[in-house]
N, C-alpha and C positions, 0 to 999 in steps of 0.2 A: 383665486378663481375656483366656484364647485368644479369637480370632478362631471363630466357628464355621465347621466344618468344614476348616479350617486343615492340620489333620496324619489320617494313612491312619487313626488309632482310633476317629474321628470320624465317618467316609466309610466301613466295614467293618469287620468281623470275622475272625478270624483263619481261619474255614473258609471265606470267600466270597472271600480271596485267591485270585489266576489271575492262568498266565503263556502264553506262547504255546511250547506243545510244541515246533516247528520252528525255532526258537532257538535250541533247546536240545541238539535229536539230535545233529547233530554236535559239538560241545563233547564231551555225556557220555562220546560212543563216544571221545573221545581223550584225557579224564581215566581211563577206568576200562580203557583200553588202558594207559597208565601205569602204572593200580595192579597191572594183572594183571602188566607187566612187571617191576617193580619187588617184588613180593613174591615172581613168579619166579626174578628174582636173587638176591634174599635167601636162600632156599629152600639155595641149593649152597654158602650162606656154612657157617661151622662154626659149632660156637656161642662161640666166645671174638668171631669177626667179628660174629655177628647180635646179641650181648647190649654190645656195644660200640658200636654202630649206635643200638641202642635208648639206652642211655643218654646218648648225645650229644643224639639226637631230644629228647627229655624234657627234658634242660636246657637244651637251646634253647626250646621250647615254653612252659618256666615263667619263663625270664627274659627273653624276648622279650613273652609276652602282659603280665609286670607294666611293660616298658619302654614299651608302646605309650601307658600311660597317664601316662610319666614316670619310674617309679619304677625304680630302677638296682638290682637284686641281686647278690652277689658269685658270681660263677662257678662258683669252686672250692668255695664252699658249697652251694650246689645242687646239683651235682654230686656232691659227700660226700653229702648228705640222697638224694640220688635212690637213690646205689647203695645205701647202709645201709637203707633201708627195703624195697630188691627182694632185699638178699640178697646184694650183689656185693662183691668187694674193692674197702676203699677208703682203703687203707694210702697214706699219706702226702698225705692232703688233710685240709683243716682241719674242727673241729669247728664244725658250722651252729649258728647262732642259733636260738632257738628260735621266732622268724617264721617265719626259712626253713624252719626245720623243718613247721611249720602248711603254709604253700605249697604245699610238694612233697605234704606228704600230702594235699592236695585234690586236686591234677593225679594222684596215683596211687592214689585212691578212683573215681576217673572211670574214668583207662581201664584198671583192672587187674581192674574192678567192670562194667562198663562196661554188662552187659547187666540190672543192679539198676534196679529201678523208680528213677525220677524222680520226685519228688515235692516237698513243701515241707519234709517233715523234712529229705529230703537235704541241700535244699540250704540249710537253717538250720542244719546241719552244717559244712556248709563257708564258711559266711559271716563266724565268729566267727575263723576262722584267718586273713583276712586285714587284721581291724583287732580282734586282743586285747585293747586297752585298751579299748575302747567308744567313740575318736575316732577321728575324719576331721581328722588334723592336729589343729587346738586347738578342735574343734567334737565336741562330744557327737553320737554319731549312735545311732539303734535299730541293734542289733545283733542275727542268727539269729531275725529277725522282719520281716516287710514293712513297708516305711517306714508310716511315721503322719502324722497333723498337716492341716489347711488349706491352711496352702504349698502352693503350683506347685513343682513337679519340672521343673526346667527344666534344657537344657544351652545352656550361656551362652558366650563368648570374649569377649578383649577387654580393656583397662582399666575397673577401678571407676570407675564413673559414663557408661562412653561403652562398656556391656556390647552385645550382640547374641547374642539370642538364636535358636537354630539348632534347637533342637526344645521340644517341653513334651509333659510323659507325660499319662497319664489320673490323673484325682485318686485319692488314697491308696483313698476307702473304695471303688476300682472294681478296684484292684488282687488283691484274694483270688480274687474270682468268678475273673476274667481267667487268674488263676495256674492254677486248676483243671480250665479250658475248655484252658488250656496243655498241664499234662500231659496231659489228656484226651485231647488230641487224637496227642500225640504217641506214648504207648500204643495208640493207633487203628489197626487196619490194613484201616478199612472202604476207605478211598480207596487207589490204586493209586501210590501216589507214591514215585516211584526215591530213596532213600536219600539221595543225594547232594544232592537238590532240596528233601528235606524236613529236611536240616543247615542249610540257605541260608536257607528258610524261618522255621525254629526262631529262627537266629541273630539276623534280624529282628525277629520276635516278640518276642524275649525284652527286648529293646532298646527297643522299643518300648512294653512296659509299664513298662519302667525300675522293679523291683518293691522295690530295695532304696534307703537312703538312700548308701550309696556298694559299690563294687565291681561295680556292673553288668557292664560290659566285660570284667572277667575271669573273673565268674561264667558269663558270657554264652561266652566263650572256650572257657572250661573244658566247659561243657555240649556244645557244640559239639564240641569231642575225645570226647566218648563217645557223640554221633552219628556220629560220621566210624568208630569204635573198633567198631560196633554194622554199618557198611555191611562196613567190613573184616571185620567176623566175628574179627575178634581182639585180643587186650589190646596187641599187640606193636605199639610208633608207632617207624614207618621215615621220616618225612615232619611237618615242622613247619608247620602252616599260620599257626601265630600271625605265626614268624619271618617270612612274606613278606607277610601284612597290616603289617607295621612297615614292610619296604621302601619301602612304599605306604600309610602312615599318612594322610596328608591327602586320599587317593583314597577311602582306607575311611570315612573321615568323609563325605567330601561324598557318596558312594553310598549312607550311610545315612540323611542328610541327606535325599536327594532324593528316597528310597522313601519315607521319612517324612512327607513332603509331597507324595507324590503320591494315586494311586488305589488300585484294586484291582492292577490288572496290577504285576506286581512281576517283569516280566523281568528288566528291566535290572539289578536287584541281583542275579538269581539267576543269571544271564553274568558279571558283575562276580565272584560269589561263586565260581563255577565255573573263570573262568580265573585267579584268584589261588590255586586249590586246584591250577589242573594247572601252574604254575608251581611250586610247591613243589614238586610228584611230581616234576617234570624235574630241579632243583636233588638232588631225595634220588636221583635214578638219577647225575646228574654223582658223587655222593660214593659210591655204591657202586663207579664205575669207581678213585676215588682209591683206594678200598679194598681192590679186585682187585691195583692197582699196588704196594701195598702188602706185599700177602699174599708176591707176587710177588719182591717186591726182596728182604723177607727170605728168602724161601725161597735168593734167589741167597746172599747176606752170610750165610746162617749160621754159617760160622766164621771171619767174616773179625772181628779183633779191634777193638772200636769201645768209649771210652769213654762213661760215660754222657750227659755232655752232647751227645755225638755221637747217640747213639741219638736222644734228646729232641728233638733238631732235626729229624733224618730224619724221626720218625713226625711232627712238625709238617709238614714240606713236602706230606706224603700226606692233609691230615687242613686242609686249606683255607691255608694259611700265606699272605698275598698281596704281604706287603710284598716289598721288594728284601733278598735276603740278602749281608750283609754282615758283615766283622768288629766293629761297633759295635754289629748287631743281635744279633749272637752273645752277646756279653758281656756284655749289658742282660736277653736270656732266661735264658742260665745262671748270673747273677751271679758272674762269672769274671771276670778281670783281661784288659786288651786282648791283652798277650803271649800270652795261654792261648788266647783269641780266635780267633788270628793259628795256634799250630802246632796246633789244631784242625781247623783250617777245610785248611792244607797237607797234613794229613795223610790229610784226604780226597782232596784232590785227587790225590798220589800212589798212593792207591788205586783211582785211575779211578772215585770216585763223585760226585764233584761236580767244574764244572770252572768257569773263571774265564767271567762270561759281557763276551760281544763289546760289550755296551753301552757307553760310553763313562763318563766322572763322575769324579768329587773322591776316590769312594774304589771299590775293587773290588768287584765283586756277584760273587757264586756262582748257578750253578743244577747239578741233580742232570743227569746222563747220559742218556741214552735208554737205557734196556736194553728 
């Protein structure tokens, strides 16, 4: 049986939540200084760079929030399903499953829709796309309907038998009302609440009713991108928050952890929530700069003769590449032979665009020029 008064649903309601404004000013003013700079830059991209940007954004976004909870999607299939359903070329990537296929079309019912009412259709819509069969692994769950049942909804860790529990929701039959006071509220624009404050907010809430028998977190996620989608005033996502909640996966627990069991005052998740959001703007402006560099090189190389695997690597090195490049890394990307490797990589280098670097080791690294 919970403990009374144990967790925040207990102790308040979702409108008598309060945080301290002055916590907060500064943070806002240098996340939404971000966004304004960063969709400034965008802005002078063309559109092959901003629809390129976007769909990188997006397939990070859907295969970072399912990773958070464990679950590993194929890349290159998300990425086929993201652009085939916006409309983009997406010649020579594989055919997505038909999960992934469900996936993607919830993350781009969200933010492509973004400013469609919230409701429970919606999201009894979206709930059947990420478990088709009607299990949770080898357990029957309600599906595109709020959980049912007696059971405690609890989030547990741990070994079988020596479990710990870490949060417990409100029981099933308190969930509908709760749902409805949700969107209610989030439709609401009696209270004067900065966008940004009321995603942090949302994202909380929604967690905290834990309304489904599985996919909270990524429903929760998801919802969450068409709040953020709804402050930007636009469908276009430049900036991944899921990917840097993963960075800091055990941080996002225990911050949700702790708001969960705490009070009303909910600063501290809504800090936590606001510098995890302006860490990713900063991350999405570093990859607009790789992208200017980018735009750049080739503008230089335009007719300098590069075969394809050569191209392939270049637009990696612009586009996050981190490891050390080398002839063994070459031939494992391009599935080419070491020799092919080896007068690939020469033949940049007599080109002046990659040169041997000065590091020392077992085998030669390359990095590209300054131009």
């Amino acid at each position: 049986m919970t403990a009374h008064n144990t967790y925040i649903w207990q102790k308040t309601n979702l409108h008598s939540l309060n945080w301290q404004d002055s916590a907060l000013s500064q943070l806002l003013a240098e996340v939404n200084m971000l966004r304004g700079k960063l969709f400034g830059r965008l802005s002078m991209f063309g559109f092959k760079e901003q629809t390129e940007e976007m769909l990188s954004v997006l397939t990070n976004e859907i295969i970072h929030s399912s990773e958070i909870e464990g679950e590993r999607l194929n890349r290159d299939s998300v990425r086929s399903s993201v652009a085939r359903q916006l409309g983009l070329a997406h010649e020579g990537l594989p055919k997505p499953d038909h999960y992934t296929e469900g996936v993607v079309q919830v993350m781009l019912n969200a933010t492509q829709h973004y400013a469609q009412q919230l409701d429970s259709d919606r999201l009894f819509a979206w709930h059947p796309a990420l478990f088709p069969t009607g299990y949770s692994g080898i357990y029957k769950i309600t599906v595109a309907h709020w959980r049912q049942g007696d059971e405690p909804m609890q989030v547990v860790s741990g070994a079988l038998g020596h479990e710990k529990v870490h949060y417990e929701a409100p029981p099933s039959n308190q969930v509908a009302p709760m749902m409805e006071d949700y969107f209610e509220w989030i439709a609401s624009n009696q209270q004067a609440i900065d966008p940004l404050v009321k995603a942090a907010i949302a994202h909380l809430w929604f967690v905290t009713i834990h309304p489904f028998d599985d996919g909270n977190g990524r429903i929760c996620r998801t919802l969450t991108e068409v709040l953020l989608s709804r402050a930007d005033a636009t469908s276009k996502r430049y900036y991944s928050l899921s990917s840097e909640i993963l960075n800091h996966r055990n941080q996002y627990y225990t911050q949700l952890e702790h708001a969960q069991r705490g009070d009303a005052d909910i600063t501290e998740w809504i800090v936590w929530f606001l510098n995890t959001l302006k860490q990713a703007l900063t991350k999405a402006l570093q990859k607009t700069d790789n992208t200017i560099r980018k735009v750049k090189f080739w503008d230089i190389h335009h007719d300098t003769k590069l075969n394809e695997r050569q191209k392939k690597v270049l637009n990696m090195l612009f586009e996050g590449f981190e490891d050390k490049l080398n002839s063994s890394k070459w031939y494992k990307i391009n599935h080419c032979s070491q020799d092919t490797a080896t007068r690939d990589l020469n033949d940049l280098v007599e080109k002046q665009i990659l040169r041997r670097s000065e590091e020392g080791g077992r085998s030669t690294n390359y990095e590209l020029i300054p131009f």
